[in-house]
Backbone bond lengths (Angstrom), bond angles and torsions (degrees), N, CA, C in turn:
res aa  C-N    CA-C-N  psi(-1)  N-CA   C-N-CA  omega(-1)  CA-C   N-CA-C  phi
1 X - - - 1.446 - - 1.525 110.64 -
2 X 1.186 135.89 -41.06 1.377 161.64 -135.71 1.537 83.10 -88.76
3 X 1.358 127.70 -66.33 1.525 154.89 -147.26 1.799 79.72 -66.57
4 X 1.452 120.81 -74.51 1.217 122.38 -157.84 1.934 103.16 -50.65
5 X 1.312 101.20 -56.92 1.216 120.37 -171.84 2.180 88.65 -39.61
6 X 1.086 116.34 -82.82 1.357 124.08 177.30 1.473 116.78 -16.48
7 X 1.344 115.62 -58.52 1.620 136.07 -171.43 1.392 113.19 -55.71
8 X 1.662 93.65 -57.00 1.689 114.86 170.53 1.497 104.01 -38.17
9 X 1.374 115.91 -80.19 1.570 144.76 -177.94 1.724 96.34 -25.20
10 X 0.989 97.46 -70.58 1.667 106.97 170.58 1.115 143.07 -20.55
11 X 1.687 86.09 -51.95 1.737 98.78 -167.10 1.899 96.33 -82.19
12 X 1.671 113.98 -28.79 1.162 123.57 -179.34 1.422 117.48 -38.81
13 X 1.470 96.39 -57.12 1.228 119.54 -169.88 1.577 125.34 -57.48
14 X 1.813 79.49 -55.76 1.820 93.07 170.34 2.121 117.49 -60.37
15 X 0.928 102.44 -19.37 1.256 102.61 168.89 1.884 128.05 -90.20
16 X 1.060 96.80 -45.36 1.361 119.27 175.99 1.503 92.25 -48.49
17 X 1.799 134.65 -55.41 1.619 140.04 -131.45 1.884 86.45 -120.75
18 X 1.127 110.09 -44.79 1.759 106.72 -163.79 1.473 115.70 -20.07
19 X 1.316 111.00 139.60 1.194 122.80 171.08 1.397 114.62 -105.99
20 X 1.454 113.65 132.11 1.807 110.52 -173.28 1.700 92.54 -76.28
21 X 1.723 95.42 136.85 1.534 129.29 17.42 0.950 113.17 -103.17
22 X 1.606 154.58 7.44 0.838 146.68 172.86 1.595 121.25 -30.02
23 X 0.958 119.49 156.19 1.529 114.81 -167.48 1.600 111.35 -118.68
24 X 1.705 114.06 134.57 1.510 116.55 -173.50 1.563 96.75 -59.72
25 X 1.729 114.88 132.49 1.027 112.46 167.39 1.915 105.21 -85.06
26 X 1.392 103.03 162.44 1.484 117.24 -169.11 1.540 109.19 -66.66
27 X 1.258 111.52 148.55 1.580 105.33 -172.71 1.407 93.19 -171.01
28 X 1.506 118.01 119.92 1.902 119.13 -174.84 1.982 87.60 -156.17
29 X 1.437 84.26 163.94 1.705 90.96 168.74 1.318 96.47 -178.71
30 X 1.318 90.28 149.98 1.615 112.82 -164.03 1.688 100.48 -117.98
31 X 2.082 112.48 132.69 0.750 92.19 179.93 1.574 78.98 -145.22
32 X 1.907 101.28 155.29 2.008 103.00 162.51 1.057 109.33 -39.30
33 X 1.185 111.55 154.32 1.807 142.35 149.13 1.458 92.86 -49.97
34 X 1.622 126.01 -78.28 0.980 125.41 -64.16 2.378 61.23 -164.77
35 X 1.104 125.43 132.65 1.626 136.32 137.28 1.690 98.56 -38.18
36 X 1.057 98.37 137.94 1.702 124.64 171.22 1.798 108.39 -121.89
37 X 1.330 108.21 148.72 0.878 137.25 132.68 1.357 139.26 -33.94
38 X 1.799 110.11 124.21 1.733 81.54 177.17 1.428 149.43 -30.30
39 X 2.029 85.28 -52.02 1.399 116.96 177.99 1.603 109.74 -55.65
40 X 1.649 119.68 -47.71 1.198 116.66 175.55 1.781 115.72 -50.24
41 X 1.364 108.04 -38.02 1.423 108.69 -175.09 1.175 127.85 -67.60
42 X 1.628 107.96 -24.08 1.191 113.67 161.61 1.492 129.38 -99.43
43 X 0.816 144.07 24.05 1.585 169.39 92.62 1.218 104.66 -6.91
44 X 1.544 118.69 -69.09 1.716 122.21 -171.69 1.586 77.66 -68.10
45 X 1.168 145.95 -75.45 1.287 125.92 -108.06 1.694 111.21 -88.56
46 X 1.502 109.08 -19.71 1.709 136.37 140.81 1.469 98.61 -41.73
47 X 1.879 127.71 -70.20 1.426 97.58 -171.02 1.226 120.15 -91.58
48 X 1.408 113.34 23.63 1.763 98.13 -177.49 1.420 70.85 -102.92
49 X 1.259 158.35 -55.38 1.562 139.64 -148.22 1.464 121.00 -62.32
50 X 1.728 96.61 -26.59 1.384 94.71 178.02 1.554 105.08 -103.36
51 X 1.080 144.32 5.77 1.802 123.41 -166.97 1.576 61.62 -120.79
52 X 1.900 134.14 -63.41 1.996 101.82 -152.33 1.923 97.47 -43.50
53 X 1.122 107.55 -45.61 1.286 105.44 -154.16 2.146 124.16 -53.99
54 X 1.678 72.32 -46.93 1.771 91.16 141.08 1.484 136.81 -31.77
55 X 1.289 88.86 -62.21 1.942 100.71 174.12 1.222 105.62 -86.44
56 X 1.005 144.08 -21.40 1.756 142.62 174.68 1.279 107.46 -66.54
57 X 1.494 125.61 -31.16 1.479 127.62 -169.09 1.610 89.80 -84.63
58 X 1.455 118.63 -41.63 1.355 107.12 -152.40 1.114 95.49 -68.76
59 X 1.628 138.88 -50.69 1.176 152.53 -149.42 1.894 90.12 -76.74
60 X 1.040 133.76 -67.98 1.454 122.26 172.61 1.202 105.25 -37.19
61 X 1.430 153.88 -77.91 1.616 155.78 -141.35 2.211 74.04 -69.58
62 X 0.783 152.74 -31.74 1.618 141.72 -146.08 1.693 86.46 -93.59
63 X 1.547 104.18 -45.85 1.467 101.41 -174.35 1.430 135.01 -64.29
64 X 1.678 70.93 -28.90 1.996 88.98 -177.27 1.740 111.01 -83.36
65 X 1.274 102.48 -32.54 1.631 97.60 160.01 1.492 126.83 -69.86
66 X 1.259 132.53 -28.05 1.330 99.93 175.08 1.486 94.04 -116.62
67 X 1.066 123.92 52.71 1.582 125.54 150.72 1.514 120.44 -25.64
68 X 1.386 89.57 -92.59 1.259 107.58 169.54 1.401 139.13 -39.42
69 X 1.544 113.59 -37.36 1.382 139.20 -168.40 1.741 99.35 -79.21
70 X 1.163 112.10 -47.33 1.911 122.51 -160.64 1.942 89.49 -107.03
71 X 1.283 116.55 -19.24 1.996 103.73 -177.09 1.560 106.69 -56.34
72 X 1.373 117.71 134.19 1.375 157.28 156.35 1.169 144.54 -135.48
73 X 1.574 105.73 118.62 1.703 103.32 -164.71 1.023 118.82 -55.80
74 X 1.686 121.84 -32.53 1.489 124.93 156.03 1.298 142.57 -46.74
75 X 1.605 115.12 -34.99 1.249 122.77 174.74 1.354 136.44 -73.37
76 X 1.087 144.73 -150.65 1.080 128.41 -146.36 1.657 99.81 -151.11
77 X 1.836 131.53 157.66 1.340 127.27 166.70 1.247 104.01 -83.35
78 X 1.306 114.21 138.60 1.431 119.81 -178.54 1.691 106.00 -128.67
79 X 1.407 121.52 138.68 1.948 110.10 -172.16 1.775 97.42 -150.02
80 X 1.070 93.73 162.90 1.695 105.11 153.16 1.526 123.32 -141.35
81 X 1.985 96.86 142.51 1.394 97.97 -156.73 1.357 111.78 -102.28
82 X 0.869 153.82 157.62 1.869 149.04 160.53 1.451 104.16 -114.26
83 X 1.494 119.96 140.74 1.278 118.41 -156.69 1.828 104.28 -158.92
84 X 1.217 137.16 121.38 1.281 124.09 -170.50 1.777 100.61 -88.14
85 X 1.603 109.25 165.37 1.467 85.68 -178.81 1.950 78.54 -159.73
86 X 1.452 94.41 175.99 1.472 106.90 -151.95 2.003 81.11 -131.19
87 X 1.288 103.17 126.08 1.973 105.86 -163.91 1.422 83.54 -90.36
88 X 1.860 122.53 129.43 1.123 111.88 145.95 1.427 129.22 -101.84
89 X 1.225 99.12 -179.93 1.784 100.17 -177.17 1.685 126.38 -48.85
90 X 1.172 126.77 118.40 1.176 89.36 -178.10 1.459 113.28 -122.63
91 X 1.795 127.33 -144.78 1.211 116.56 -157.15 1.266 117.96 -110.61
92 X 1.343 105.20 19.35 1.697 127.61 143.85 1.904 87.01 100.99
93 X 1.477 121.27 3.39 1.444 115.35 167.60 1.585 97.41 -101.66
94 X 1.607 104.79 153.34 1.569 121.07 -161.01 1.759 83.35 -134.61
95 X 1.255 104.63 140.27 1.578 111.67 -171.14 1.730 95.57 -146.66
96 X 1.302 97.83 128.51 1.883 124.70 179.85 1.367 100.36 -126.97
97 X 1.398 116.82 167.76 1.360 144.53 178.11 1.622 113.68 -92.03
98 X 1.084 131.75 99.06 1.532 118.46 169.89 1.012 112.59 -29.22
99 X 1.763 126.89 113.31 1.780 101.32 151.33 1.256 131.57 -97.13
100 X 1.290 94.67 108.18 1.936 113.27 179.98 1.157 106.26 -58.58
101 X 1.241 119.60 137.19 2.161 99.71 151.21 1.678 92.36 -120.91
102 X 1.535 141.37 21.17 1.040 132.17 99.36 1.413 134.53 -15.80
103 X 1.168 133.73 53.27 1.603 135.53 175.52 1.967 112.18 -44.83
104 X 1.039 113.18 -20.94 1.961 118.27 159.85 1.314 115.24 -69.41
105 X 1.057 86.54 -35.90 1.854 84.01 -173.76 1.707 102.14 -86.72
106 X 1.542 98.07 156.74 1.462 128.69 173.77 1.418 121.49 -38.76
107 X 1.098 146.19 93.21 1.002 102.75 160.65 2.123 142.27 -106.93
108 X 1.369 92.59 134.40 1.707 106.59 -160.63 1.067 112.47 -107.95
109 X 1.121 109.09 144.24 1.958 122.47 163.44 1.371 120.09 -52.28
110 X 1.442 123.15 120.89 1.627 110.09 168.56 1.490 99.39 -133.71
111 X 1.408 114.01 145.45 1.329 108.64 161.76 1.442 146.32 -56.42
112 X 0.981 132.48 151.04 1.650 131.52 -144.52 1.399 109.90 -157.30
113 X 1.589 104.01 165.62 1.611 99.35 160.21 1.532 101.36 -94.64
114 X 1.126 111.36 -169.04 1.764 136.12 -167.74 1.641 92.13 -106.88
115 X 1.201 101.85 114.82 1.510 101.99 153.70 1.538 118.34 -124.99
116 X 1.419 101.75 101.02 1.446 118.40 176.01 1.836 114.67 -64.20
117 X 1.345 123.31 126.32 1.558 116.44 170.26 1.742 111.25 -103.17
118 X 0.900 107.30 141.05 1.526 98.47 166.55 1.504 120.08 -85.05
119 X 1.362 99.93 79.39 1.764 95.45 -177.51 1.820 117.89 -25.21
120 X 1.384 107.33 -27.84 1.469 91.05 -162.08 2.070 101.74 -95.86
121 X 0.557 91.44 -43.31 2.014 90.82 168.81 1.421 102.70 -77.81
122 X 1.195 138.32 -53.72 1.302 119.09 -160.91 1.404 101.72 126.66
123 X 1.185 130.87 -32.86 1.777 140.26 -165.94 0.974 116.78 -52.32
124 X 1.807 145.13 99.37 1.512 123.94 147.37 0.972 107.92 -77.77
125 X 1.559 114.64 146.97 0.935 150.88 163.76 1.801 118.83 -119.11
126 X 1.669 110.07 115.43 1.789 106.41 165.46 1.471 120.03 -73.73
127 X 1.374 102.81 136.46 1.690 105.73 166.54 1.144 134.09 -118.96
């Protein structure tokens, strides 16, 4: 648990501080509209075990092929994690990342609304 907790922290950081060119590492999360059901919760948690698990294999067989080709004693481990999570309440402030494409400038947290997309239609929707 500790490890994930760390990684997370990490990736925060590295984005929040990066210096160009460094590159935004990936960071998305998917959450209901809508309160679920036990039964609903376990539904997702059946398909996130089997499709993350899906993409975890694929993404390992990607790693294990160019091992060799991209290995450097200099470089660095690089992974991606999939993780189920349970949304708690929170303190009614919603916090995003400026996106600069200014690479001089700062980049800081300001409060915001939530803009949810529906990856699968295309739809934003504010909440």
């Amino acid at each position: 648990m500790g490890r994930f907790l760390a990684v997370i922290a990490g990736n925060f950081v590295h984005n929040l501080l990066r210096i160009s060119p460094e590159p935004l590492y990936f960071e998305r999360t998917v959450l209901s509209d809508d309160p679920l059901s036990e039964v609903g919760r376990n539904r997702l948690l059946v398909l996130a075990a089997e499709r993350g698990q899906e993409l975890l294999t694929e993404i390992d067989t990607f790693l294990t092929r160019i091992a060799s080709a991209e290995r450097s004693e200099a470089g660095k481990k690089y992974g991606v994690g999939i993780y189920f999570f349970e949304d708690q309440p929170g303190d009614g402030l919603d916090w995003q990342l400026n996106d600069s494409l200014d690479d001089d400038e700062p980049v800081v947290p300001v409060t915001t609304t939530v803009e949810e997309i529906d990856v699968l239609a295309g739809i934003s929707q504010k909440k």
